[in-house]
MILOZA-134402 format. One record per residue: y, z, x of N, C-alpha, C, O, CB in turn. Coordinates in steps of 0.2 Angstrom, whole numbers, padded with zeros to 4 digits, always signed. Each point is the difference from the previous one (the first is absolute). Glycine has a CB too. Layout:
% residues N
YZXYZXYZXYZXYZX ...
***
This chain:
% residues 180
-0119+0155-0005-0003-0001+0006+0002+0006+0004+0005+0004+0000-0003-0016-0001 -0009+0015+0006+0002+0005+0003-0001+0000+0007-0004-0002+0002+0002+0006-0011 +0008+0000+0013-0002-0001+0006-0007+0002+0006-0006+0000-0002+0017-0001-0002 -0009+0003+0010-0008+0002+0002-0001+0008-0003+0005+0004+0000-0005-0012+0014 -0006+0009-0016-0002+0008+0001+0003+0001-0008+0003+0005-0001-0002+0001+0017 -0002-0010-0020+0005+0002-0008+0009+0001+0000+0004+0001-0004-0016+0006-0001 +0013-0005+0012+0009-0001-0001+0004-0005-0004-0002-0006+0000+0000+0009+0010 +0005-0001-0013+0004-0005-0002+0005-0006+0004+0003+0002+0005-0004+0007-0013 +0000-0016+0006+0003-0004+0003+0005+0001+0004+0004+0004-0002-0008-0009-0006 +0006+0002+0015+0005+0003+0004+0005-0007-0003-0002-0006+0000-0005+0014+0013 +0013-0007-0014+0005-0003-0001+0003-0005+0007+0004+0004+0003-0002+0006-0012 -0002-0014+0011+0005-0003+0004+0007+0003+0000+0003+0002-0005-0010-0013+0004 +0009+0010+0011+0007-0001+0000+0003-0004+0002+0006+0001+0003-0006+0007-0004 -0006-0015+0001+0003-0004+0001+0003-0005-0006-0001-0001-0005-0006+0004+0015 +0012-0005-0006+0003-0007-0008-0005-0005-0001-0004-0002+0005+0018+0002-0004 -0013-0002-0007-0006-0005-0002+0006-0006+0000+0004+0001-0005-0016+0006-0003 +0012-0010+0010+0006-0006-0001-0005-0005-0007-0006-0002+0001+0012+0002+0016 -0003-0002-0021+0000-0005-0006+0004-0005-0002+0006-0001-0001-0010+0008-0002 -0003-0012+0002+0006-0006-0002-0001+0000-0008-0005+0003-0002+0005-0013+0013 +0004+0009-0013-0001-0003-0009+0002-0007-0001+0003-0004+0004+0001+0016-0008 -0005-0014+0000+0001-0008+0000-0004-0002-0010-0006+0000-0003+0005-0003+0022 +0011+0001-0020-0001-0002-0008-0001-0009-0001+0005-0003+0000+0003+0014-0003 -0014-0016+0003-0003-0004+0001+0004-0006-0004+0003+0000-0005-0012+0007+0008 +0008-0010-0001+0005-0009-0003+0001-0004+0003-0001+0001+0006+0006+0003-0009 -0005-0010+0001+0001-0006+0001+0007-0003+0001+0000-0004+0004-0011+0004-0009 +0016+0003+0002+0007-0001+0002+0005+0005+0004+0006-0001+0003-0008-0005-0012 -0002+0013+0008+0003+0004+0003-0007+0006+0002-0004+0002-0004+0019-0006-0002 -0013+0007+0012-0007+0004+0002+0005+0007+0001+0005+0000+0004-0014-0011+0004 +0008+0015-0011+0004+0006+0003-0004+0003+0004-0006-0002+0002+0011+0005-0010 -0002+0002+0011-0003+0005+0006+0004+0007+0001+0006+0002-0002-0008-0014+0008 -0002+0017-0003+0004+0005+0001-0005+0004+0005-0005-0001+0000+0013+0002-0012 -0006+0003+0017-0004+0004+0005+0004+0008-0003+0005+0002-0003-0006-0013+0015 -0005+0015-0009+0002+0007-0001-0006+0004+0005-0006-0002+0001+0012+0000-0016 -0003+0008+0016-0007+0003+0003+0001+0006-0004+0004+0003-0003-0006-0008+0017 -0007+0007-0013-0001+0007-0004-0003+0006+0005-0004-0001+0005+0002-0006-0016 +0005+0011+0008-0001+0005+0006+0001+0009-0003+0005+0003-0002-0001-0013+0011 -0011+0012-0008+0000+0008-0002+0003+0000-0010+0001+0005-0003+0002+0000+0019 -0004-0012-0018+0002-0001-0009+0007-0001-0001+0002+0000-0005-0011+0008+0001 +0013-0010+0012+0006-0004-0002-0001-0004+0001-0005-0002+0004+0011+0005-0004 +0002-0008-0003+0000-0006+0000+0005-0002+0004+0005+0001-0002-0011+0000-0006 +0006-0005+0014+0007-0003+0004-0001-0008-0001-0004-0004+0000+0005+0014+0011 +0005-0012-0013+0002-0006-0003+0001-0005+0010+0002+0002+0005+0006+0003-0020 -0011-0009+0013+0003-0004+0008+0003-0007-0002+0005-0003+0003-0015+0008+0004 +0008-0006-0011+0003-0009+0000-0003-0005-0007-0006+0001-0002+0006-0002+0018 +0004-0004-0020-0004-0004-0003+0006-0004+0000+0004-0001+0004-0012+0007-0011 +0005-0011+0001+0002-0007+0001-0002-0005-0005-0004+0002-0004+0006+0000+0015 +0000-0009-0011-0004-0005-0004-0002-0007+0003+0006-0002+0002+0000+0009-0011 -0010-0012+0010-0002-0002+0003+0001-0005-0007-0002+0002-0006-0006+0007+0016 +0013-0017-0010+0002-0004-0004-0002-0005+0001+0001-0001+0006+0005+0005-0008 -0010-0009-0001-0002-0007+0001+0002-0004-0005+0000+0002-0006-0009+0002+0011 +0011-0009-0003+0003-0007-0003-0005-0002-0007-0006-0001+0001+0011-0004+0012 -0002+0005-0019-0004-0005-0003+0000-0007-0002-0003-0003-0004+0002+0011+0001 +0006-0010+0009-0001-0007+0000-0005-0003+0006-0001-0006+0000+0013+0006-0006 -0015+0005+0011-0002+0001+0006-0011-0001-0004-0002+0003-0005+0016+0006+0014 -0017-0012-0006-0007-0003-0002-0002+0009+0002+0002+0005+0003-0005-0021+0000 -0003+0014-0009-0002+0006-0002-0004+0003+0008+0003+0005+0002-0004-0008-0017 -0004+0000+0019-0001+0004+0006+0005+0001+0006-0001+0004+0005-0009-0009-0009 +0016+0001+0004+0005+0001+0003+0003+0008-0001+0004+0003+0004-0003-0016-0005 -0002+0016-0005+0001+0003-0002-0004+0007+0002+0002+0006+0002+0002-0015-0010 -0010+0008+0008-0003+0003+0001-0004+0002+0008-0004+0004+0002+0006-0007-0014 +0000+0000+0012+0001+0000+0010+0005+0004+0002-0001+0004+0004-0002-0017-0002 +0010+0013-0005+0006+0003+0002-0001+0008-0002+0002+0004+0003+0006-0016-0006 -0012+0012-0003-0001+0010-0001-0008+0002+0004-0001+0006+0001+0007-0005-0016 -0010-0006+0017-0004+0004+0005+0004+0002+0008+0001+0005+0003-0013-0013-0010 +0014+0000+0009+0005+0002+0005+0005+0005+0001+0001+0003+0006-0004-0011-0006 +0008+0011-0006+0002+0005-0003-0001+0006+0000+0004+0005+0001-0004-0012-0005 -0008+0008+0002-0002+0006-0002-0004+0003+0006+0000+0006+0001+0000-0010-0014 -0003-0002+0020-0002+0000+0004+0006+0004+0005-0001+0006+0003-0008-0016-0007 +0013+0009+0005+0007+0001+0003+0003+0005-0001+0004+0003+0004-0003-0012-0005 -0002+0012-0004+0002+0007-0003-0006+0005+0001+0002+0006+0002+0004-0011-0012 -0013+0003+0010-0006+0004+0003+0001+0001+0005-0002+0005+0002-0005-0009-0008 +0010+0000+0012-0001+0000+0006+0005+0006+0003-0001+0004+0005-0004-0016-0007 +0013+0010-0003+0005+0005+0001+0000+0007-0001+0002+0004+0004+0002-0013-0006 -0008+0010-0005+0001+0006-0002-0008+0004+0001-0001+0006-0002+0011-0011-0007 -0014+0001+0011-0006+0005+0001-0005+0003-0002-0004+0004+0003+0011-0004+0001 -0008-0002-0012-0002+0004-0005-0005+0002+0000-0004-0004+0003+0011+0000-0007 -0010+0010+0001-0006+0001+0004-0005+0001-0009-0006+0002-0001+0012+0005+0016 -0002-0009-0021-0003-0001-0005+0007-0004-0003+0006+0001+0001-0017+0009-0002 +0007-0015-0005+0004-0003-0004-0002+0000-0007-0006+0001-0001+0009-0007+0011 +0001+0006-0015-0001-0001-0008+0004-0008-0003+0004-0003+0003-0004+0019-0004 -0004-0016-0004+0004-0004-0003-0002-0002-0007-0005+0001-0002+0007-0005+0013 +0004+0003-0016-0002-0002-0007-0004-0003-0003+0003-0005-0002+0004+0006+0002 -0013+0000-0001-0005-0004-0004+0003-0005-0006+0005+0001-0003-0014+0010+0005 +0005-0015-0002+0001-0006-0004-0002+0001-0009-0006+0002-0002+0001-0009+0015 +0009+0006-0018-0001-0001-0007+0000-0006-0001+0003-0004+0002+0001+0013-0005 -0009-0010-0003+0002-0009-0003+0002+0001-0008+0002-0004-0004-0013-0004+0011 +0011+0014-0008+0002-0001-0008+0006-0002-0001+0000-0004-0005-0006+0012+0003 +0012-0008+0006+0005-0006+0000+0000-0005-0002+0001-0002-0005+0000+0005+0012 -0004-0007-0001+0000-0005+0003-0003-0004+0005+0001-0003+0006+0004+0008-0010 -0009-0006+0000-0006-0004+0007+0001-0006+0003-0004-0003+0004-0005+0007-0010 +0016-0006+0004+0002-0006+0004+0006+0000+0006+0002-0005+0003-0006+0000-0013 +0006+0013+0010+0004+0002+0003-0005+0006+0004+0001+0002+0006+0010-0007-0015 -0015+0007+0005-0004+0002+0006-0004-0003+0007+0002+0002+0006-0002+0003-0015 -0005-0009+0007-0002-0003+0007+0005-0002+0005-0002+0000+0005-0008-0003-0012 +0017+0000+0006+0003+0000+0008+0002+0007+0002+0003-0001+0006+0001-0010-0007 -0005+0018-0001+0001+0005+0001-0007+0001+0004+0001+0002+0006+0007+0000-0016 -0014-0003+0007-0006+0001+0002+0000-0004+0008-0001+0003+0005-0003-0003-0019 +0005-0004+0013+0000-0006+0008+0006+0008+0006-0002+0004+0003+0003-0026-0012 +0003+0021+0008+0004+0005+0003-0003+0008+0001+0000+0004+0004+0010-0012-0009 -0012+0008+0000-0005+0007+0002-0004-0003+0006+0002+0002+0006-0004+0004-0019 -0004-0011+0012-0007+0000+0005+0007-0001+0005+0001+0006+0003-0016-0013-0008 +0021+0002+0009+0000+0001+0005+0002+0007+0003-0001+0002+0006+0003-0014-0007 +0003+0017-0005+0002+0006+0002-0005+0003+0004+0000+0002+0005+0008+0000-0014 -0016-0001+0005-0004+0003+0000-0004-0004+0005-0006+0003+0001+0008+0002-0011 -0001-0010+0014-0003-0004+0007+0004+0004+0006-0003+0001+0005+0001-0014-0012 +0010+0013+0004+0005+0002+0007-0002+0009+0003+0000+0002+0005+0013-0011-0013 -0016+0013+0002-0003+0008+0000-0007-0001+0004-0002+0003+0004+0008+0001-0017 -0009-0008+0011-0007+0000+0001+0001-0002+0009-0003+0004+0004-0002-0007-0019 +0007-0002+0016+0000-0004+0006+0004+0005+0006-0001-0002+0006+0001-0010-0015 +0004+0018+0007+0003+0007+0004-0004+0007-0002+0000+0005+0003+0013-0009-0004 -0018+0002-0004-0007+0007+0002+0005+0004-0005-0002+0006+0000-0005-0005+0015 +0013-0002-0020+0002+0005-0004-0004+0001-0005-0001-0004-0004+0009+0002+0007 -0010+0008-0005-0004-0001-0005+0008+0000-0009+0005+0003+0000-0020+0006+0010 +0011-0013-0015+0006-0003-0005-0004+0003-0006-0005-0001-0001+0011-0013+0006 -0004+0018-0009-0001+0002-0008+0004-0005-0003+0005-0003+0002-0007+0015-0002 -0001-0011-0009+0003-0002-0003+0003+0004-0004-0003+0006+0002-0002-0014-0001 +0010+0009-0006+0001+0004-0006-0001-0004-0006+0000-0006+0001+0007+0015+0005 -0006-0006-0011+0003-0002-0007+0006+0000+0001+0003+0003+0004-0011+0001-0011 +0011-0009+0002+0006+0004-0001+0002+0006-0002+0004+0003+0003-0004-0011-0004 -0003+0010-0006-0001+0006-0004+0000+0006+0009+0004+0004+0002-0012-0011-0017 +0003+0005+0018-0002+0006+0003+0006+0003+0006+0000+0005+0004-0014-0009-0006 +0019-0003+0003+0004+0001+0004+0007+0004-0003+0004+0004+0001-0009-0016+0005 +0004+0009-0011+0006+0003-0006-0002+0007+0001+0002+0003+0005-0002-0012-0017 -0005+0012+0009-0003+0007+0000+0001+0005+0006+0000+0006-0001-0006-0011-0006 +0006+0000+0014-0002+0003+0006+0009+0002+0000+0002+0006+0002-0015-0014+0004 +0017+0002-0007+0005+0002+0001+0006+0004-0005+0005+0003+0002-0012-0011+0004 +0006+0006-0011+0002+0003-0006-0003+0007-0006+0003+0003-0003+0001-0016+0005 -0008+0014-0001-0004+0004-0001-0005-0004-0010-0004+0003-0004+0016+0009+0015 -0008-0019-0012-0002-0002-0006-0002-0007+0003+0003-0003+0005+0004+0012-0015 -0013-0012+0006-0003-0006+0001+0005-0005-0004+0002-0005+0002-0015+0010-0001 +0015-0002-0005+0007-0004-0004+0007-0001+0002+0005-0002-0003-0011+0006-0006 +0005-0002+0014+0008+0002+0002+0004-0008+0000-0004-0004+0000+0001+0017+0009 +0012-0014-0009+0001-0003+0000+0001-0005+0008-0003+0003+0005+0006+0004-0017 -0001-0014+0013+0000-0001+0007+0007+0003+0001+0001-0001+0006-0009-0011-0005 +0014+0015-0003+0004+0004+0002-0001+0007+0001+0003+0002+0005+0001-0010-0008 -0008+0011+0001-0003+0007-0002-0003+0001+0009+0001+0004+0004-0006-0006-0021 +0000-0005+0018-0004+0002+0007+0004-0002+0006-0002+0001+0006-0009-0003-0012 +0018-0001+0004+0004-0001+0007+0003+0006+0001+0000+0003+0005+0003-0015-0005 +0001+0014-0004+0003+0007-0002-0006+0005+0003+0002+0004+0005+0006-0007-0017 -0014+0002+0011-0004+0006+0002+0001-0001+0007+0001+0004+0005-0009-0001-0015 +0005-0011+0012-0001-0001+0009+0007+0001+0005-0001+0000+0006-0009-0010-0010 +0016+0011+0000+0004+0000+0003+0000+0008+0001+0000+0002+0005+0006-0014-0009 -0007+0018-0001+0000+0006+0000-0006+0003+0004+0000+0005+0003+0008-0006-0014 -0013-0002+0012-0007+0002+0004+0002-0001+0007+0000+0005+0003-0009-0008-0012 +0011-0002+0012+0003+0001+0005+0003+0000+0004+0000-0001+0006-0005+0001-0009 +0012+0004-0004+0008+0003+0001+0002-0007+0004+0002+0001+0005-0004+0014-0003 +0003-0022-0004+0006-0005+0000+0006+0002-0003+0001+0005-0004-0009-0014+0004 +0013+0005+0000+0007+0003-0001+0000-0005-0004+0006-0002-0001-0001+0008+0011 -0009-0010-0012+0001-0007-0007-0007-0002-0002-0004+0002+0004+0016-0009+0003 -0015+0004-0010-0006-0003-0002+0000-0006+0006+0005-0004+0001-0005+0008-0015 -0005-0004+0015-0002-0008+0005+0000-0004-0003-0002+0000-0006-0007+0002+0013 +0013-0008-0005+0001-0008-0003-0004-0005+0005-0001+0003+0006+0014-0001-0011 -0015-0006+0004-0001-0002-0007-0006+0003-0003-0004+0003+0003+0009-0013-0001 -0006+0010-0010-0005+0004-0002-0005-0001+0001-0004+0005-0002+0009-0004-0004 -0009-0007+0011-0004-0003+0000-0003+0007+0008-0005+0003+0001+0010-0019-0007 +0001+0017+0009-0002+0005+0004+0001+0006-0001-0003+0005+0004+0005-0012+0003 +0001+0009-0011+0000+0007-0004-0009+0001-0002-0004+0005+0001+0018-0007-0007 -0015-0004+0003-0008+0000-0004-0005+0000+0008-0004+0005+0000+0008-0015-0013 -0002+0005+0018-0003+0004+0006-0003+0007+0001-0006+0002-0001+0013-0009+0005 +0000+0011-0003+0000+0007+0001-0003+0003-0004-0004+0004+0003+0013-0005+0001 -0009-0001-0010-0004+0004-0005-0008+0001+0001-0003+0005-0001+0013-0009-0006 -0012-0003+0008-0007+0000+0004-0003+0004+0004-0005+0003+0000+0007-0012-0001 +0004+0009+0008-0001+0004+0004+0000+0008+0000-0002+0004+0005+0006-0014-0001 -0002+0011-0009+0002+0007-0002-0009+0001-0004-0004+0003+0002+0023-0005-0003 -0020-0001-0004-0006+0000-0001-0004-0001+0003-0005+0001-0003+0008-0001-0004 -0005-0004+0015-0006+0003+0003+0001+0006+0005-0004+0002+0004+0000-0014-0005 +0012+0013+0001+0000+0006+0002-0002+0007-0003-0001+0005+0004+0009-0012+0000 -0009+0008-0010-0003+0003-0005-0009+0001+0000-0004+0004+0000+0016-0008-0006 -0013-0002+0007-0007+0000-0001-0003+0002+0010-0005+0003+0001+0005-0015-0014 +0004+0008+0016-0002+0003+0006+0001+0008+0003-0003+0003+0004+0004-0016-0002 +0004+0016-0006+0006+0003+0004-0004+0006-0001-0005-0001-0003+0017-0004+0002 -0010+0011+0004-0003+0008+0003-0003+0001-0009-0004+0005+0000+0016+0001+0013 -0012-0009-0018-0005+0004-0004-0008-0003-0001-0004+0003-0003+0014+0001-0002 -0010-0009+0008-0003-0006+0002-0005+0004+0003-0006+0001-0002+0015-0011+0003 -0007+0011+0004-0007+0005+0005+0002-0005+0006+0000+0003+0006-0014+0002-0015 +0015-0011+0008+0001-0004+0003+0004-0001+0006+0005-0002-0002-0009+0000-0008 +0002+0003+0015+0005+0000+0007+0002-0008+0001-0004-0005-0002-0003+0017+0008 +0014-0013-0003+0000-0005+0003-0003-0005+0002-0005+0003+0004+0010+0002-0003 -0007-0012-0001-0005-0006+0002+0004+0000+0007+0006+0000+0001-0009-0010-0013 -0002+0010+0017+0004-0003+0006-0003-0006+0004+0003-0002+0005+0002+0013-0004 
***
């Protein structure tokens, strides 16, 4: 992408504030970070717990309202999140699935614009290998944006990692300036 007259793309110096968000039906991670000039500043994550003894739309009402509540807090001006596999599990997938559309109702309904990744592609973004271990990529998310411990729970470590990969795809090699 080029800018006006064939210049090369101008870089923002503005921060791009990001949500990340690792998808579930019993537990929802999350992590915020902004990017700026190809760093990365950590701001906040967390994990978002639902009862499984609580009815399943009860459930899912508590992470749209949740995840609405965190959009509203943190502002985000893009969001990522872990795309869906069934080679697992396809019966443990679809309540994953249902928690995705409302995550992806709570983004849509604040004008965030939401990616998905692979897993693989989050691994890579973050670890530099599609294979990497799920310790391999907290160790890296903790070292990418210098924490003094890996994020618990891993559910929000796995957040971070998302965010950290649409930080990559959006970030200053992207061409791609901040959404505002």
């Amino acid at each position: 992408m080029r800018g006006a007259a064939g210049s090369a793309p101008r870089i923002s110096s503005c921060p791009l504030r990001i949500m990340g968000i690792d998808p579930g039906l019993a537990s929802v991670g999350w992590g915020v970070l902004e990017s700026s000039r190809g760093r990365l500043k950590y701001l906040a994550h967390g994990c978002i717990v639902t009862k499984s003894s609580a009815e399943t739309g009860s459930r899912l009402l508590a992470i749209f309202a949740t995840i609405a509540d965190l959009i509203e807090e943190w502002s985000p001006e893009a969001a990522s999140m872990e795309s869906l596999y069934f080679w697992k599990n396809v019966s443990s997938a679809l309540p994953v699935a249902e928690a995705k559309g409302v995550i992806r109702l709570a983004f849509a309904r604040a004008s965030v614009p939401l990616l998905e990744y692979s897993p693989t592609a989050i691994k890579q973004a973050v670890s530099g290998s599609a294979r990497a271990e799920k310790d391999q990529v907290q160790e890296m998310v903790k070292l990418i944006l210098g924490l003094g411990s890996c994020p618990k729970p891993d559910h929000a470590a796995d957040a971070l990692a998302a965010a950290i990969c649409r930080a990559n795809h959006q970030g200053p090699l992207s061409g791609l300036a901040p959404m505002k």
